[in-house]
C-alpha distance (Angstrom), angle and dihedral (degrees) to the residues before:
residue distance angle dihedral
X1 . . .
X2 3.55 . .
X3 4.18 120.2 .
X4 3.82 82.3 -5.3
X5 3.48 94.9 -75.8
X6 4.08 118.4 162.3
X7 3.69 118.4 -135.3
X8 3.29 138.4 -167.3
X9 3.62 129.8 168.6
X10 3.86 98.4 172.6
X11 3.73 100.0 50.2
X12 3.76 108.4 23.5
X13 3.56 119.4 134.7
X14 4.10 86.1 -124.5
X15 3.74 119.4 -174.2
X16 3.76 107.7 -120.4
X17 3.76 130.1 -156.3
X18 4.32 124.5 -173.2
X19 3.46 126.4 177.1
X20 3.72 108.2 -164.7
X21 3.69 137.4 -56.4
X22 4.04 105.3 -21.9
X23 4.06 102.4 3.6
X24 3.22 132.9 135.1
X25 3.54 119.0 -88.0
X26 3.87 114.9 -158.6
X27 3.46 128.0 -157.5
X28 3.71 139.8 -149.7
X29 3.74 125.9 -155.3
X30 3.86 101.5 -124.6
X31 3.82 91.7 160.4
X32 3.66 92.6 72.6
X33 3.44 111.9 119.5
X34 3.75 104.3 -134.3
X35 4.00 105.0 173.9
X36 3.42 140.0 -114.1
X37 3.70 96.0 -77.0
X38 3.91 102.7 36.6
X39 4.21 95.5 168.3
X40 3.92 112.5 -137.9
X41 4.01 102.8 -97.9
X42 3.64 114.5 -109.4
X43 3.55 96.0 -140.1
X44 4.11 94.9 158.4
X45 3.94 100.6 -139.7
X46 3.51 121.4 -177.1
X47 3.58 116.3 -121.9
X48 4.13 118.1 -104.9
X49 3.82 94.1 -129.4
X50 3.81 121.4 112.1
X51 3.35 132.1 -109.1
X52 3.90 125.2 -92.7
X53 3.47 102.4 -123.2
X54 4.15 129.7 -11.6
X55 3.83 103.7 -99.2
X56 3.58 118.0 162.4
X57 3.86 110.7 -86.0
X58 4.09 120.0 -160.9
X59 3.99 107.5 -90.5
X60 3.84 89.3 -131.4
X61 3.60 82.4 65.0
X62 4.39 99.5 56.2
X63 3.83 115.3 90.9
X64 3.80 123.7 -99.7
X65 4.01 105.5 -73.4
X66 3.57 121.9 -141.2
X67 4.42 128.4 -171.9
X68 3.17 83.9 -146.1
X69 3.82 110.8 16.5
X70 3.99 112.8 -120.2
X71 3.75 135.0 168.2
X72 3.89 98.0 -125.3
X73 3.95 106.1 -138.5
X74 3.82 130.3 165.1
X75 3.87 88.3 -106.7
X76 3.37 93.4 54.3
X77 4.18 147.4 -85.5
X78 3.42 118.4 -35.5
X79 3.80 107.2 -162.7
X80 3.85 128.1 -141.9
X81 4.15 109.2 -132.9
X82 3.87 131.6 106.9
X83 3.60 126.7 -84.9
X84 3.94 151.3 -171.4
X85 3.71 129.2 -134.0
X86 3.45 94.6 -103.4
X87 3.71 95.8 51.7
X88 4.12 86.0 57.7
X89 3.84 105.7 40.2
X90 3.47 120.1 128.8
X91 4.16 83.5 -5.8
X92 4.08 99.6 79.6
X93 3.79 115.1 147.7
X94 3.51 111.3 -108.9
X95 3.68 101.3 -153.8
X96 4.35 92.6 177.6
X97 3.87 83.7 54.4
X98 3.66 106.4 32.7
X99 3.95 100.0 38.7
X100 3.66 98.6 75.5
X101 3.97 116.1 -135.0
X102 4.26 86.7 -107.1
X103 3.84 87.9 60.7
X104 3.70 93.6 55.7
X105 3.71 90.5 46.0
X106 3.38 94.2 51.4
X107 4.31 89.8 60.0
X108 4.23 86.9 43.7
X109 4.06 95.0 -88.9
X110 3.11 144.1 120.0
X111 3.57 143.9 -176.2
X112 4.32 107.9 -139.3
X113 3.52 126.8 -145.4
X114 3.86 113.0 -36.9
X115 3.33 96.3 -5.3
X116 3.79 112.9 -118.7
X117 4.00 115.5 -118.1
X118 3.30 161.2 154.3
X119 3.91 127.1 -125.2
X120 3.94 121.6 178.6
X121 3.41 131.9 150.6
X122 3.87 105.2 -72.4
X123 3.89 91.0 12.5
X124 3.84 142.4 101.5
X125 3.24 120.5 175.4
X126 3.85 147.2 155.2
X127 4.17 147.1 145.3
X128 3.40 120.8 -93.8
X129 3.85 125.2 -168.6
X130 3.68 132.2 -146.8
X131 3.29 106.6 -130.0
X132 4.18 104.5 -146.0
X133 4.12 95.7 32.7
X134 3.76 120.4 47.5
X135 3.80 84.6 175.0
X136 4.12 95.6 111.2
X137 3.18 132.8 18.1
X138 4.01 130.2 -122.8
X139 3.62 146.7 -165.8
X140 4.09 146.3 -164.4
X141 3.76 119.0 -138.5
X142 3.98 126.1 167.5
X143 4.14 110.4 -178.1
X144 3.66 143.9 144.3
X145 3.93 99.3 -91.2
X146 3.86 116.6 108.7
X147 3.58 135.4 -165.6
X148 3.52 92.8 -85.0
X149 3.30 91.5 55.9
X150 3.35 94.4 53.2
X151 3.40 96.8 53.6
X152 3.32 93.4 52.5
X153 4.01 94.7 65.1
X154 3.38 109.0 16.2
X155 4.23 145.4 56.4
X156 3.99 106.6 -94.5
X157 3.85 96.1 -145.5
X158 4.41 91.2 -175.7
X159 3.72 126.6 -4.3
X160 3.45 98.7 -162.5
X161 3.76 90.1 38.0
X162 3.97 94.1 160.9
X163 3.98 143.8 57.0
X164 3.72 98.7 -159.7
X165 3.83 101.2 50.8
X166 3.92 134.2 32.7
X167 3.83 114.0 -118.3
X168 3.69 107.6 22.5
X169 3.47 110.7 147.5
X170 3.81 130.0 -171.4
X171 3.96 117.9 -150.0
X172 4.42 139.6 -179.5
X173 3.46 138.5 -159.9
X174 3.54 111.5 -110.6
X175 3.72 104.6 -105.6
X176 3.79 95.5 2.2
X177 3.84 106.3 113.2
X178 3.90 128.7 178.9
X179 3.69 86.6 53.8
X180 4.07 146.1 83.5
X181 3.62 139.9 168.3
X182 3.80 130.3 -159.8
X183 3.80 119.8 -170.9
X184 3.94 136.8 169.9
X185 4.14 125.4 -151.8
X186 4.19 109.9 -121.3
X187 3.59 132.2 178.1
X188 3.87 89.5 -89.9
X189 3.98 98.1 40.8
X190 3.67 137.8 -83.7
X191 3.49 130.7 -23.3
X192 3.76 120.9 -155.3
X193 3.88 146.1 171.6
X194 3.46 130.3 -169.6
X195 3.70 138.9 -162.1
X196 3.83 135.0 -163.9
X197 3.22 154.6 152.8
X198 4.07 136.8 -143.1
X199 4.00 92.0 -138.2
X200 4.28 98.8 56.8
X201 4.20 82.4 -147.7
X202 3.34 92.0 145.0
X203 3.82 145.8 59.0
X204 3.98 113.4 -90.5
X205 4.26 84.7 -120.0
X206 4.01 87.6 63.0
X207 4.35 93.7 61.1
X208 4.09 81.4 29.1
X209 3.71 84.8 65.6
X210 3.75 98.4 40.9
X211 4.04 93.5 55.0
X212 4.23 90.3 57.2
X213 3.26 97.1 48.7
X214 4.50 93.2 49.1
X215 4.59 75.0 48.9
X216 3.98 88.1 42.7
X217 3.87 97.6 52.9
X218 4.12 87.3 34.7
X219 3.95 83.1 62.2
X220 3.23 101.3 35.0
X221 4.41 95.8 56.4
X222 3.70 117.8 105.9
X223 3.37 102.8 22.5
């Protein structure tokens, strides 16, 4: 195993999320074995508040634009837009399947070995590992639960969680700390990441954080 790290899949103690009947439920590695002297990742996020005024910022600088807004993958577009179960069934994004391993390596991740997962009806879902910070751990998921969902049985931390894409949302577990997911609704169901870590030595916002900006760089590759 890579950096000595002990894995899992079948008997880790994983974090689980569910929405309601049908969503996604995303999962967070906590059986990782991250060391004694895991260093807090760097990861550089921008913060969420708006500017001060409106100057006029370099166009180089604005986010990829979309009419309509897609994630761009080698498998195809995955459109941004709300949904209902019965527009998804049978049609869920499979983002460990249909994000190809040089995708994830081009965002610092990758998925090693045979990659460890879970499949359900309605859910997708996998580790992925960053590749220069073993400090937190992260994970995939593509289900059938939507925002609304979501709100319905779970904290909503930000709901406009992202500055590159409409409709990202970031969400907790009430009372779970050390982790965070963020998630948007598409065409073919919601996408989510999630980060954690074992040791909750952090504020929920910090792993918040780290999960948009693994969806950020997903949405933001070839273009």
């Amino acid at each position: 195993m890579r950096r000595g790290m002990t894995i899992g899949w079948g008997t880790v103690a994983a974090r689980v999320f569910s929405a309601a009947s049908g969503a996604v439920l995303v999962v967070v590695l906590a059986g990782c074995s991250l060391g004694d002297s895991a260093q807090e990742a760097s990861s550089g996020i921008a913060t969420h508040s708006a500017p001060a005024d409106s100057q006029p910022t370099d166009p180089s600088n604005n986010p990829p634009h979309d009419d309509p807004p897609a994630f761009h993958f080698e498998s195809g577009d995955l459109v941004l837009g709300d949904f209902t179960y019965e527009d998804v069934a049978g049609n869920i994004f499979n983002p460990c399947e249909e994000i190809s391993v040089e995708e994830f390596a081009a965002i610092g991740f990758e998925k090693e070995g045979k990659v460890r997962r879970v499949e359900t009806k309605d859910l997708y879902g996998c580790a992925i590992y960053a590749i220069e910070d073993d400090s937190l751990s992260f994970a995939v998921s593509g289900g059938s639960g939507n925002l609304s969902n979501t709100t319905e049985q779970r904290h909503i931390v930000d709901s406009d969680a992202s500055k590159s894409m409409p409709g990202v949302y970031t969400y907790e577990n009430q009372g779970d700390e050390g982790v965070c997911g963020a998630a948007v609704d598409t065409k073919r169901g919601q996408l989510g990441v999630t980060a954690g870590r074992l040791r909750a030595d952090l504020p929920n916002e910090y792993f918040c954080e780290d999960a948009v900006r693994v969806l950020d760089e997903l949405y933001k590759l070839n273009k």
